[in-house]
KEBAPA-398905 format. One record per residue (C-alpha): x, y, z. Coordinates in steps of 0.02 Angstrom, whole numbers, plus 50000, padded with zeros to 5 digits. Example, Ala and Ser with C-alpha at 12.3 -4.5 7.8 and 13.67 -1.06 7.14 Angstrom:
2
[lumtor [50615; 49775; 50390]]
[lumtor [50684; 49947; 50357]]
END
This chain:
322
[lumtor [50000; 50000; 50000]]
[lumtor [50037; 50174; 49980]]
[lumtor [50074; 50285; 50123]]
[lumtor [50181; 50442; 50181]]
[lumtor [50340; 50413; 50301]]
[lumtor [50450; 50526; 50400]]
[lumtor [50617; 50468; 50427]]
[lumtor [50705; 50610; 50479]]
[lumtor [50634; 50753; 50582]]
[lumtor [50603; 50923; 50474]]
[lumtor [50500; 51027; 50361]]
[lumtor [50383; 50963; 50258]]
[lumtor [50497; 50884; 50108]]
[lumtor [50541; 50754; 50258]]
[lumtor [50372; 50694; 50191]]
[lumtor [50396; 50534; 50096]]
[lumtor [50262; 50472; 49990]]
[lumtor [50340; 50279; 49958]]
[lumtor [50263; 50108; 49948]]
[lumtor [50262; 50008; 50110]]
[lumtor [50211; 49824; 50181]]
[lumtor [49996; 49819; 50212]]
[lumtor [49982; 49796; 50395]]
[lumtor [49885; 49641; 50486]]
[lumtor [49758; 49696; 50625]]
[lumtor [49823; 49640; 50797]]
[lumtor [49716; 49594; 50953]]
[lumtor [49598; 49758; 50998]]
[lumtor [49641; 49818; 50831]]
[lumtor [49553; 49868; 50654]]
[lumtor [49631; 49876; 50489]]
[lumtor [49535; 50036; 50396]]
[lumtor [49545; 50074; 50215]]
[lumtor [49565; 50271; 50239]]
[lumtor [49436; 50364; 50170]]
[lumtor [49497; 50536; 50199]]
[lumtor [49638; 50578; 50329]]
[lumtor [49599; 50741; 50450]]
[lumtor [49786; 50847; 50444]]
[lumtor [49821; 50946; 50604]]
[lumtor [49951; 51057; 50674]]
[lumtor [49987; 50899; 50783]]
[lumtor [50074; 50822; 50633]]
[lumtor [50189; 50963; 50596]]
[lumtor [50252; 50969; 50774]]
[lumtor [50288; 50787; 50766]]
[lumtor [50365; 50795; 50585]]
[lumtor [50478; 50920; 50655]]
[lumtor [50523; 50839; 50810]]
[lumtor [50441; 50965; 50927]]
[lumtor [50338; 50809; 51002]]
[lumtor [50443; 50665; 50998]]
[lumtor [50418; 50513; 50880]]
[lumtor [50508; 50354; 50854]]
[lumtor [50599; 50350; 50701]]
[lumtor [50533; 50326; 50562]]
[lumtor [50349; 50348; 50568]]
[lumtor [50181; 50358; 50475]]
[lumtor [50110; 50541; 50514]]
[lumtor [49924; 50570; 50548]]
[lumtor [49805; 50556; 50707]]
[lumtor [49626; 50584; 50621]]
[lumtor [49531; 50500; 50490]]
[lumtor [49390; 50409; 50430]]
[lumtor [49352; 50269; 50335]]
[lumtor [49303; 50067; 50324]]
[lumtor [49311; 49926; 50434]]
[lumtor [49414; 49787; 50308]]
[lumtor [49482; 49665; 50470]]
[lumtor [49448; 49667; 50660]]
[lumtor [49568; 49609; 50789]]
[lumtor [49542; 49458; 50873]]
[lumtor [49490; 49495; 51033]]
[lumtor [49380; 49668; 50953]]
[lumtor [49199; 49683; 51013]]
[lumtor [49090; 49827; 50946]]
[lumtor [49145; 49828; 50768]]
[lumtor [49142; 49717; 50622]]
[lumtor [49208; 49721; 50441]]
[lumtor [49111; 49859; 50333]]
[lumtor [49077; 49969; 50472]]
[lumtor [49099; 50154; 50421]]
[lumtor [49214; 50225; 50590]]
[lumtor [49296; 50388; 50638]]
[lumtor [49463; 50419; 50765]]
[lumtor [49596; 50531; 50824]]
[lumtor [49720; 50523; 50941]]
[lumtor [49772; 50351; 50848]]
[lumtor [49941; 50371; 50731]]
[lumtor [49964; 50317; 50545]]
[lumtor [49826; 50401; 50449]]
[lumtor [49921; 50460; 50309]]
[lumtor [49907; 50270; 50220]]
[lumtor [49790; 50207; 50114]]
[lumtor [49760; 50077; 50261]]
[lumtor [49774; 50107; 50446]]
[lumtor [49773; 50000; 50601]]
[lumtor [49673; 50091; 50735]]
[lumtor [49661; 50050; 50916]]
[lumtor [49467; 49993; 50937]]
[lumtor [49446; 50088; 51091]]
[lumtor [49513; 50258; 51005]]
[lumtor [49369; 50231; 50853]]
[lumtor [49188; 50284; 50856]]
[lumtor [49039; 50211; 50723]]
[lumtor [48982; 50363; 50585]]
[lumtor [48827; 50376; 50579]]
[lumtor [48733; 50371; 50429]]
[lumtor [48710; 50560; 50414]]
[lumtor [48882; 50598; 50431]]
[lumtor [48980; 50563; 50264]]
[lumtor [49171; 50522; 50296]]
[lumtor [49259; 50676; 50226]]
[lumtor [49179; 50754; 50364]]
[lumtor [49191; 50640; 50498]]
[lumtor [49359; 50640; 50438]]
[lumtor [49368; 50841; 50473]]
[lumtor [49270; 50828; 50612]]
[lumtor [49334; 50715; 50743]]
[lumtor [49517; 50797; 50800]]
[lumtor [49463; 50979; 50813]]
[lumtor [49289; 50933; 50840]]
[lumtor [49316; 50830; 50989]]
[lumtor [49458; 50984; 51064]]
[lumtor [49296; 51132; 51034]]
[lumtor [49191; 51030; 51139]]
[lumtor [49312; 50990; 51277]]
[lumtor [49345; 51183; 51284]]
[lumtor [49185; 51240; 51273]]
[lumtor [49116; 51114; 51411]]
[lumtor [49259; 51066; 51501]]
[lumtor [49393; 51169; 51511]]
[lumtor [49280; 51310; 51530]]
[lumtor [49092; 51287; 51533]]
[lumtor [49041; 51448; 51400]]
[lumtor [48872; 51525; 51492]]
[lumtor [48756; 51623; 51416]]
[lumtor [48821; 51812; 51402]]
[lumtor [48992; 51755; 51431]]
[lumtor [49130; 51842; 51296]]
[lumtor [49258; 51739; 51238]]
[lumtor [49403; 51781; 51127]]
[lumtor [49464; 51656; 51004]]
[lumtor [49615; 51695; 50894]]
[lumtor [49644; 51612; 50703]]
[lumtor [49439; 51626; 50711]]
[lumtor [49451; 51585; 50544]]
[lumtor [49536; 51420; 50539]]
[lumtor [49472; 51237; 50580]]
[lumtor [49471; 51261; 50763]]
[lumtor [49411; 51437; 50755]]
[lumtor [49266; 51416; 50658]]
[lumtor [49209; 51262; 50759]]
[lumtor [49240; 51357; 50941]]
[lumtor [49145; 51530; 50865]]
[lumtor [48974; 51409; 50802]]
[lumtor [48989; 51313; 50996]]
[lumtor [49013; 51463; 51079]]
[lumtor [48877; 51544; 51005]]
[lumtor [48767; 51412; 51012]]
[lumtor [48769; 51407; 51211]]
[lumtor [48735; 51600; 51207]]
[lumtor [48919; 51668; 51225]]
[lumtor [48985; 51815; 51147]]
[lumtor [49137; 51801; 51005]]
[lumtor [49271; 51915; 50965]]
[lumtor [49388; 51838; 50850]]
[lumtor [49549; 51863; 50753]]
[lumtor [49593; 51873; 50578]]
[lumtor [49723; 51906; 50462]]
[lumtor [49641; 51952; 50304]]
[lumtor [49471; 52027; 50235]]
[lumtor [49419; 51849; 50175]]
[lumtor [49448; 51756; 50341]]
[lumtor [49347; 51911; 50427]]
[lumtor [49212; 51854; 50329]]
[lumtor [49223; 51666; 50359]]
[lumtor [49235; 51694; 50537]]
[lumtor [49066; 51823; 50541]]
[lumtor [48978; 51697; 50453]]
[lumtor [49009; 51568; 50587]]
[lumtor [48944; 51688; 50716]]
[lumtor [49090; 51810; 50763]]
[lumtor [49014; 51950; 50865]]
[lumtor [49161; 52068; 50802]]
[lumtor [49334; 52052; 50716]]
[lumtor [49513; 52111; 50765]]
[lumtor [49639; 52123; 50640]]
[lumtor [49787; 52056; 50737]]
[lumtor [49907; 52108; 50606]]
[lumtor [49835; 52268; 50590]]
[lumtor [49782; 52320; 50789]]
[lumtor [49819; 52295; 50953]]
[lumtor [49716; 52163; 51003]]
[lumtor [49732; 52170; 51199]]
[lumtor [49692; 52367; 51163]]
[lumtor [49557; 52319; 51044]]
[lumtor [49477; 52171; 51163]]
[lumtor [49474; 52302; 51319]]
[lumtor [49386; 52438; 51219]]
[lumtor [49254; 52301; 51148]]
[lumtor [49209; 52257; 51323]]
[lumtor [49202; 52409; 51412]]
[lumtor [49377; 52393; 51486]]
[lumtor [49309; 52222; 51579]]
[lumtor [49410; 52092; 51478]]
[lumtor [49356; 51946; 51409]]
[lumtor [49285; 51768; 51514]]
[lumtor [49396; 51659; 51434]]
[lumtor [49527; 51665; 51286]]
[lumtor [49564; 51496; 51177]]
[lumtor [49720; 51522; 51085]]
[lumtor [49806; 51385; 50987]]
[lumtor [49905; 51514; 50923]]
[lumtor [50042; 51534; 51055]]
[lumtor [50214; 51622; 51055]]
[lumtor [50140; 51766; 50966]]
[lumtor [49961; 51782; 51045]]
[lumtor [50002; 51714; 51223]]
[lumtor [50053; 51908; 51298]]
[lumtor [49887; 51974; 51214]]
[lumtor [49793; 51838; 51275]]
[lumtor [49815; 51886; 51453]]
[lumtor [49826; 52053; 51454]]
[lumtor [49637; 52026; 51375]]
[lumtor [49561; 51918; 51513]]
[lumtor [49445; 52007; 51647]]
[lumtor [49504; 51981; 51828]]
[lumtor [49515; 51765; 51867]]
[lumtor [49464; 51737; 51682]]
[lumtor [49541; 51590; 51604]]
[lumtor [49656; 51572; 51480]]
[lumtor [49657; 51389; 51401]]
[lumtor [49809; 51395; 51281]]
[lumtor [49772; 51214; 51159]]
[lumtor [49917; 51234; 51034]]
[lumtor [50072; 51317; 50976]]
[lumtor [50052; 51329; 50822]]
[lumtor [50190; 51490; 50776]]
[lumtor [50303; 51400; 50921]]
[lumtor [50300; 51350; 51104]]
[lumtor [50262; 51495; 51240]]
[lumtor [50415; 51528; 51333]]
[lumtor [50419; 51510; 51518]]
[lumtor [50303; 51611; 51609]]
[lumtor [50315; 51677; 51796]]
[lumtor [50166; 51629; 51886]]
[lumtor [50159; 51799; 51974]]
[lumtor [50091; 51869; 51806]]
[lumtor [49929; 51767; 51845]]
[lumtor [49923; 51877; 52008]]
[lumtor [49962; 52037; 51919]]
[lumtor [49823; 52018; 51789]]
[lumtor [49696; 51980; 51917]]
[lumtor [49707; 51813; 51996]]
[lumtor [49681; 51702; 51789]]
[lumtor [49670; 51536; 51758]]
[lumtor [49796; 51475; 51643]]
[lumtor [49777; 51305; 51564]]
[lumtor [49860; 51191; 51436]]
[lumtor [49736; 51038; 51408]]
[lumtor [49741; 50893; 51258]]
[lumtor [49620; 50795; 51189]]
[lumtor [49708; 50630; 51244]]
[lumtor [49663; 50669; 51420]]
[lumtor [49461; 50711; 51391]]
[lumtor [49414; 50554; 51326]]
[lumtor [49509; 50449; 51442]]
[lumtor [49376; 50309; 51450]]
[lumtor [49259; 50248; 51324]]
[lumtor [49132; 50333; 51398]]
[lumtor [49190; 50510; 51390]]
[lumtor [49215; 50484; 51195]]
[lumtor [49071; 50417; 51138]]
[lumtor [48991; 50558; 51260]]
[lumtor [49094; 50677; 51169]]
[lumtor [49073; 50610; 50984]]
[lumtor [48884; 50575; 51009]]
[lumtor [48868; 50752; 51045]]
[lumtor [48982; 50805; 50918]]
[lumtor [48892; 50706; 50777]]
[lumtor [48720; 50767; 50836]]
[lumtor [48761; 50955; 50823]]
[lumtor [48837; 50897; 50650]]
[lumtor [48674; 50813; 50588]]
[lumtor [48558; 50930; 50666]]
[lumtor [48627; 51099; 50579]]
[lumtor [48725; 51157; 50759]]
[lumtor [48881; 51140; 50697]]
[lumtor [48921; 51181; 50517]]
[lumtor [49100; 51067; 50456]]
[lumtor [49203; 51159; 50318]]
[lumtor [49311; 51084; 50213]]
[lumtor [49434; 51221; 50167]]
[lumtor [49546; 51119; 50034]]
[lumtor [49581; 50932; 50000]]
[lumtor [49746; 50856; 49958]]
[lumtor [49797; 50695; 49846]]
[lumtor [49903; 50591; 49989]]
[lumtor [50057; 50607; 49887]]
[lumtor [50026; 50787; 49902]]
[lumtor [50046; 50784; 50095]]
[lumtor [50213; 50903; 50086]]
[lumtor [50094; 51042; 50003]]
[lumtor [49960; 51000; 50135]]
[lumtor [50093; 51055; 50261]]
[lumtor [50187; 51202; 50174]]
[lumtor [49983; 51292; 50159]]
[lumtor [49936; 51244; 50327]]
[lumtor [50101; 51305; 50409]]
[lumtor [50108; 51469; 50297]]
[lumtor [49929; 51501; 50359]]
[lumtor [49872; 51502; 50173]]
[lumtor [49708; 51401; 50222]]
[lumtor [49540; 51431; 50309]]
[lumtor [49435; 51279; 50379]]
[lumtor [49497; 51081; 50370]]
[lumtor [49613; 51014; 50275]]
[lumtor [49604; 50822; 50214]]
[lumtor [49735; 50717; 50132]]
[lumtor [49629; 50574; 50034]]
[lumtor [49723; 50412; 49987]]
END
């Protein structure tokens, strides 16, 4: 089978598209013929050896596709079942062996490109938006790159449990992605001051909580926006890791939360996935929560995949599709 390999941390032309052996399901396995393959910051920080991977490895944590051959000892799924995951390595294949406990059933309104966008990001809005911090009604939350994957999911949950939105944008175009999810109002971050912006949008209160998946670059703004013990749940890095920080800063701004959750760690037990993906599915079927599909890539074509979603040249998912 086909599939992409890294053998050698780097930039994206470590990226090998290259033929490989077609993998046997082991006990609490399945073998899945990849229908589309979810790509994720995630996969650029292990590419590039920012999260550690052994040597060499097949890229990828999100995908959808078909059941072809179930592990021995593998209850809950059979061959031909249509399933979703994250959190489960190797996606970037034409075939992938996924843990059984890490993979949900699709359900028949739910095609696979988008489970395939769906699941990853999907699964990390609803943690944040229920877990991390519970949005209430009237609550204001900023959410920087509101135009990306993860921005335009957080803005449509947000909204939809009555919170406010201020997000931020780079260009004219993503301003109007991220209004038509539900953005309440728009900062230019390369254009404004958004901590200057944020206080004059709320009345010099700050914000409830900030989600940033930004990092390095947004991580000073995102404090100084917060209202007094707001919370600031920092998900991803994706223009580099946050420095360390002094803890007395939390003081200084007002007694804030600070945070740095991952999805492997909110859906700990079968149970708190298929809570989480039953949910997430719903508000998919229903109209809540609106999936878009910003470009799709050939999976020899995973190099380009990277080089746009690193050079923030894309808006919404992107999906490699073997």
């Amino acid at each position: 089978m086909r599939a992409i390999r890294v053998a050698t941390n780097g930039g994206p032309e470590v990226l090998e598209h290259t033929e490989v052996e077609a993998p046997d399901p082991q006990p609490g396995q399945l073998l899945v013929e990849v229908a589309a393959a979810g790509v994720n910051f995630i996969d650029t920080y292990q590419r590039s050896g920012i999260y550690k991977m052994k040597l060499p490895f097949t890229p990828g944590s999100e995908g959808a596709g078909k059941v072809v051959a179930v592990g021995s000892d593998v209850t809950g799924f059979q061959v031909g079942d249509r399933v979703g995951w994250a959190m489960a390595p190797g996606s970037y294949a034409e075939r992938a062996l996924v843990p059984a406990d890490k993979a949900v059933l699709v359900p028949d309104g739910v095609d696979d490109r988008t489970a395939a966008a769906a699941l990853l990001q999907g699964l990390t809005a609803h943690y944040l938006v229920t877990s991390t911090h519970q949005v209430r009604t009237g609550e204001t939350a900023l959410v920087h790159a509101a135009a990306g994957g993860m921005g335009l999911l957080l803005t449509q949950l947000i909204k939809s449990r009555g919170g406010n939105v201020i997000g931020t944008v780079s260009t004219p175009e993503k301003e109007e992605l991220a209004r038509r999810a539900g953005a309440d109002e728009i900062i230019r971050y390369t254009e404004e001051d958004v901590a200057k912006e944020v206080e004059d949008l709320t009345d010099g209160r700050g914000v409830d909580v900030v989600y940033d998946g930004v990092g390095k670059t947004t991580f000073d703004a995102s404090l100084a926006s917060l209202r007094p013990r707001g919370t600031l749940a920092l998900f991803g890095a994706s223009s580099g890791p946050v420095p360390p920080v002094d803890p007395q800063r939390l003081n200084a701004g007002g007694s804030l939360f600070l945070t740095r959750p991952s999805l492997a760690h909110h859906i700990l037990t079968r149970d708190e996935l298929d809570w989480r993906a039953g949910e997430l599915f719903n508000w998919i079927t229903t109209g809540t929560l609106k999936i878009r599909i910003g470009a799709t890539y050939p999976l020899a074509e995973a190099r380009r995949a990277h080089e746009d979603l690193e050079g923030r040249r894309t808006t919404g998912k992107l999906l490699l599709l073997p």
